[in-house]
OpenMM code with the backbone's topology and positions (N, CA, C; nanometers):
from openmm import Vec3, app, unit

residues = "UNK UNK UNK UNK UNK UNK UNK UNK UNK UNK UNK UNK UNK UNK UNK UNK UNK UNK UNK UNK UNK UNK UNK UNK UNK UNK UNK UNK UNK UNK UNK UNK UNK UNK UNK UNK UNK UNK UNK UNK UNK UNK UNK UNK UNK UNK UNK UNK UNK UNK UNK UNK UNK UNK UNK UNK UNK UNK UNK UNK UNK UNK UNK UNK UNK UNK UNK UNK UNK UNK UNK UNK UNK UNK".split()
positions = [
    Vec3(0.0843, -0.1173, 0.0000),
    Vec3(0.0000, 0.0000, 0.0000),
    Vec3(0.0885, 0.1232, 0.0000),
    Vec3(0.1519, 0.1492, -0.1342),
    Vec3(0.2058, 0.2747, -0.1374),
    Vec3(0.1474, 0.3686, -0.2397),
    Vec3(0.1073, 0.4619, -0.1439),
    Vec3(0.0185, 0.5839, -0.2402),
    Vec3(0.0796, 0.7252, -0.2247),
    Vec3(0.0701, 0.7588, -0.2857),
    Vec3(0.1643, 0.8793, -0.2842),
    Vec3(0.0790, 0.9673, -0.3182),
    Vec3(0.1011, 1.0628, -0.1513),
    Vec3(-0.0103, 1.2056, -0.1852),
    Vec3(0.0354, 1.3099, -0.2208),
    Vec3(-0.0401, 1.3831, -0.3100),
    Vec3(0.0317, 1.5012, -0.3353),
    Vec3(-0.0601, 1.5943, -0.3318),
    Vec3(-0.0207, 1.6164, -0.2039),
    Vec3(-0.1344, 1.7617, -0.1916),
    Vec3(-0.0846, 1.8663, -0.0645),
    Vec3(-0.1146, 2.0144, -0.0667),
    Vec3(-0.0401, 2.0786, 0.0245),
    Vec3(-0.1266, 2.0670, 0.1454),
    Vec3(-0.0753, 2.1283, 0.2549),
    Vec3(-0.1052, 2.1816, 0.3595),
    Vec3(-0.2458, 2.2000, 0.4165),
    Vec3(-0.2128, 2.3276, 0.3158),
    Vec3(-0.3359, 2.4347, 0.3213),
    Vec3(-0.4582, 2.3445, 0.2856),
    Vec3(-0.4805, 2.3086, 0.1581),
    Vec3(-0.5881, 2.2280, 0.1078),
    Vec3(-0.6215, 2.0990, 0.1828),
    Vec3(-0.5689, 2.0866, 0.3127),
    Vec3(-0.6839, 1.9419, 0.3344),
    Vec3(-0.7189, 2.0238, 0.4792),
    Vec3(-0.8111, 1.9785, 0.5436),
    Vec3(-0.8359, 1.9894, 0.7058),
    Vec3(-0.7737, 1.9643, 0.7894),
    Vec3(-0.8254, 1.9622, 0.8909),
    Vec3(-0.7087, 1.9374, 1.0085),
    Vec3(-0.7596, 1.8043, 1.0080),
    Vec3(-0.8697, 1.7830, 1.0324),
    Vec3(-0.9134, 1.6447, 1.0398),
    Vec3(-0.7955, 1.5175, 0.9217),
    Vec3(-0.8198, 1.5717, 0.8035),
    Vec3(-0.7429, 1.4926, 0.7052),
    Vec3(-0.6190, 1.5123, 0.7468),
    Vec3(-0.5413, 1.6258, 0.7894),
    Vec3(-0.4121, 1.6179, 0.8164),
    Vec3(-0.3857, 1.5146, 0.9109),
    Vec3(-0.4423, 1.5067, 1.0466),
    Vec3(-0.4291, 1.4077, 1.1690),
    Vec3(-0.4338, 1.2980, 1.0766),
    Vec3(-0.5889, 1.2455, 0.9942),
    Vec3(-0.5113, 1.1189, 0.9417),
    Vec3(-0.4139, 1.0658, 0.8411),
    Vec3(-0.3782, 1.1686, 0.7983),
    Vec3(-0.2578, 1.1510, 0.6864),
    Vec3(-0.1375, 1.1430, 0.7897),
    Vec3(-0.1295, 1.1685, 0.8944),
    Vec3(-0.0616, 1.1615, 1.0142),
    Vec3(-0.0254, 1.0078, 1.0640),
    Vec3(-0.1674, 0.9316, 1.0710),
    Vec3(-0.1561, 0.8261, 1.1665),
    Vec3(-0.1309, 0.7473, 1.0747),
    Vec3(-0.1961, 0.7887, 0.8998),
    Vec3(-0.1273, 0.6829, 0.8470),
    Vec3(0.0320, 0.6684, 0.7820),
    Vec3(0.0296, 0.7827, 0.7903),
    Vec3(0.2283, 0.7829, 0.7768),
    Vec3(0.2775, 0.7147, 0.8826),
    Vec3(0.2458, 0.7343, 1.0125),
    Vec3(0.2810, 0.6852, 1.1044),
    Vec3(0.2953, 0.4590, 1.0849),
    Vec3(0.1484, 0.4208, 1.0791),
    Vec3(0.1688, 0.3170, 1.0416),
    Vec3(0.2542, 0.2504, 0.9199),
    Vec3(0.2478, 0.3105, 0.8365),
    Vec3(0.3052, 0.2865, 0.6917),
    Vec3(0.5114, 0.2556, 0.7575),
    Vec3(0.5438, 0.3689, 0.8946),
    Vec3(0.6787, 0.3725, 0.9173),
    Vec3(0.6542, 0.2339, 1.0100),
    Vec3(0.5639, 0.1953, 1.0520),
    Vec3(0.5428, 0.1157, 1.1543),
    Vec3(0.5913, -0.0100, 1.0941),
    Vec3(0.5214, -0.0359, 0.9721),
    Vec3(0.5272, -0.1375, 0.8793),
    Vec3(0.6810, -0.1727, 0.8458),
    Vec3(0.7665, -0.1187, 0.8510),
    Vec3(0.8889, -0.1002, 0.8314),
    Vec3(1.0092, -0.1609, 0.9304),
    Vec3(0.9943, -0.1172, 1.0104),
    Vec3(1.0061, -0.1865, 1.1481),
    Vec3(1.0771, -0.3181, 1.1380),
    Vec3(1.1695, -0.3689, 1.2000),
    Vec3(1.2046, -0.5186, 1.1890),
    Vec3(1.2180, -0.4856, 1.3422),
    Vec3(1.1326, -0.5750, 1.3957),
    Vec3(1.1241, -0.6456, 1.5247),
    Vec3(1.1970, -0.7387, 1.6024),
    Vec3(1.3009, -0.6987, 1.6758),
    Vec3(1.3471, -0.8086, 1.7634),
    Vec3(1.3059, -0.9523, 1.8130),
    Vec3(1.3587, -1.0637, 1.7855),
    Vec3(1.2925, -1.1595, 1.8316),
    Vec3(1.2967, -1.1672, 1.9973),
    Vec3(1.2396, -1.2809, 2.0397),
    Vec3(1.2644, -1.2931, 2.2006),
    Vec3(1.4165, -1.2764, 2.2216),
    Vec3(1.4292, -1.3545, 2.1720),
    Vec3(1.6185, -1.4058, 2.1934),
    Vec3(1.6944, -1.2884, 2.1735),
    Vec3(1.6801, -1.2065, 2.0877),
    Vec3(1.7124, -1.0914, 2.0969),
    Vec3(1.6804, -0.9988, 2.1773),
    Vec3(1.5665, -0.9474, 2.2012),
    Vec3(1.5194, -0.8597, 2.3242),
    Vec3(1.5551, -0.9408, 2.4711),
    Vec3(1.5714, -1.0163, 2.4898),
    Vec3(1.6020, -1.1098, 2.6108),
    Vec3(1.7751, -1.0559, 2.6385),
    Vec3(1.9024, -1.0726, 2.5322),
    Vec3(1.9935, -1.0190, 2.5355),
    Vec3(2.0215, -0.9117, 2.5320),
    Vec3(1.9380, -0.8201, 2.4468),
    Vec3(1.9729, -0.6787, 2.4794),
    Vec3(1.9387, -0.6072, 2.5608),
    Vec3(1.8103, -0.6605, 2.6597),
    Vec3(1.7646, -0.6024, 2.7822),
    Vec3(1.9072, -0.6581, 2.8852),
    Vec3(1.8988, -0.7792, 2.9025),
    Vec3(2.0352, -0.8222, 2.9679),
    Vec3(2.1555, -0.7408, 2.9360),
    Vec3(2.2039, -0.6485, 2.8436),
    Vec3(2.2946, -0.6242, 2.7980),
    Vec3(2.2770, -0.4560, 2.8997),
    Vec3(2.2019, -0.4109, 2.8511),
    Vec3(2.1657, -0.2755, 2.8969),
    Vec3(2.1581, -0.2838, 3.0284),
    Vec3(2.1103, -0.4520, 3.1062),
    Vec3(2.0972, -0.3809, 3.2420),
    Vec3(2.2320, -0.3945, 3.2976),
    Vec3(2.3327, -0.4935, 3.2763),
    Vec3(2.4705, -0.5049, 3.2791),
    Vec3(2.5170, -0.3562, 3.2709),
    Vec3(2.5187, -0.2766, 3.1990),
    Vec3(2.5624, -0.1740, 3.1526),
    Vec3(2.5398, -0.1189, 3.2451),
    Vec3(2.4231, -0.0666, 3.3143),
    Vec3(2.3220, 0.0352, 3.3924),
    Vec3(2.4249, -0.0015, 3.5427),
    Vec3(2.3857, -0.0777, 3.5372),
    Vec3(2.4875, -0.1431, 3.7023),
    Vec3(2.6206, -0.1597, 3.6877),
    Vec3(2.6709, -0.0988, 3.5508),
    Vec3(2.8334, -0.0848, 3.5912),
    Vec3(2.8366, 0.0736, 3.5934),
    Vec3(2.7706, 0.1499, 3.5361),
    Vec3(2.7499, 0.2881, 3.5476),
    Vec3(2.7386, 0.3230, 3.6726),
    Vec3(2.5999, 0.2715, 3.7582),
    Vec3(2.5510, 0.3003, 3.8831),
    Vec3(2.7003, 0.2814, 3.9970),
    Vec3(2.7810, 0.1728, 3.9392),
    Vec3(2.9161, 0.1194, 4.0635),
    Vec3(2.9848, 0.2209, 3.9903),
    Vec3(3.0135, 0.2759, 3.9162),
    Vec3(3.1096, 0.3841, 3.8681),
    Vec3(3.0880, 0.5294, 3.9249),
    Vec3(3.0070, 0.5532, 3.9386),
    Vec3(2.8784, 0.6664, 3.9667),
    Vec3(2.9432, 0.6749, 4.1398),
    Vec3(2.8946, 0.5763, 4.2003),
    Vec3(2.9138, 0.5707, 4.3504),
    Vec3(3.0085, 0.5916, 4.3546),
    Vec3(3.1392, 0.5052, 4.3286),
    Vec3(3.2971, 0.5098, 4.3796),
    Vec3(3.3088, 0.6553, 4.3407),
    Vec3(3.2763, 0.6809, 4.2734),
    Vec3(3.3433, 0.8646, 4.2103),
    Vec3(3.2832, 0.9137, 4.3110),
    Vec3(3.1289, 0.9118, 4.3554),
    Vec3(3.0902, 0.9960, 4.4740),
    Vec3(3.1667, 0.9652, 4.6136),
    Vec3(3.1623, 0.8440, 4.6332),
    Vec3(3.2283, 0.8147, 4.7557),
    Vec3(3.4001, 0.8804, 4.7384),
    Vec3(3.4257, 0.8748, 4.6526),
    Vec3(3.5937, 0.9587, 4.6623),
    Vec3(3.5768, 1.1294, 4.6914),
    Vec3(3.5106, 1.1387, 4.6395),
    Vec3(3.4152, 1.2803, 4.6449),
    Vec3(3.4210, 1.3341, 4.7780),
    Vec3(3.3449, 1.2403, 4.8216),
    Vec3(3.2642, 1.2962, 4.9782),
    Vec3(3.3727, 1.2983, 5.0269),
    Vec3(3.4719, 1.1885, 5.0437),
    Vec3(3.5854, 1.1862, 5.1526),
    Vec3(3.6570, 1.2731, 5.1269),
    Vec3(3.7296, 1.3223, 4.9880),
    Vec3(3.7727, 1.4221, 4.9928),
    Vec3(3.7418, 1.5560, 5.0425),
    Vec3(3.6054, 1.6182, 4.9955),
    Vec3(3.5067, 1.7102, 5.0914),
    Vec3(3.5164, 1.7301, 5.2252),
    Vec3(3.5344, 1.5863, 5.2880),
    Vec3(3.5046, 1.6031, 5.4114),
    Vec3(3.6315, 1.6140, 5.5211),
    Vec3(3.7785, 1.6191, 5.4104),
    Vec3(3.8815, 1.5836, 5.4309),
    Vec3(3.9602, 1.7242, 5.4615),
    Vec3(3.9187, 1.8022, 5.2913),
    Vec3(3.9351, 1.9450, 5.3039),
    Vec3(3.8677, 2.0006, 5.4408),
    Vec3(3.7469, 2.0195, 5.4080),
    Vec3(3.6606, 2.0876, 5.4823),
    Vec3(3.6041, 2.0698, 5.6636),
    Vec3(3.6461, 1.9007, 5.6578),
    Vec3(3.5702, 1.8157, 5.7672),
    Vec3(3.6915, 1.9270, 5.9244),
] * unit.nanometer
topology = app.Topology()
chain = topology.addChain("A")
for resn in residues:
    res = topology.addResidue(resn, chain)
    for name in ("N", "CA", "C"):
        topology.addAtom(name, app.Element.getBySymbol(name[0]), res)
């Protein structure tokens, strides 16, 4: 289903615009290649690996932080 509109702006409604909207929208939808399980299963695993080496990276930098802070200042 490829149709090709050619028409401006001005000349349709708002109404027609919204759905020339939702159906562009689906048409990109259609396009899409979808992760299988096995895939979304690893790349969620992958990202949360990631997230929790950030979060331990995150801390130690704060915790060096504070002590220093409190080292100057304490």
């Amino acid at each position: 289903m490829t149709e090709e509109i050619v028409t401006t702006e001005e000349s349709q409604s708002l109404f027609g615009r919204i759905g020339l909207f939702y159906r562009q929208i689906v048409s990109e939808l259609r396009k899409v290649v979808w992760p299988t399980k096995n895939q979304l299963t690893t790349y969620t695993a992958v990202v949360l690996v990631f997230v929790c080496f950030v979060i331990l990276v995150v801390s130690i930098f704060d915790l060096v932080l504070t002590k220093i802070v409190f080292w100057v200042f304490g």
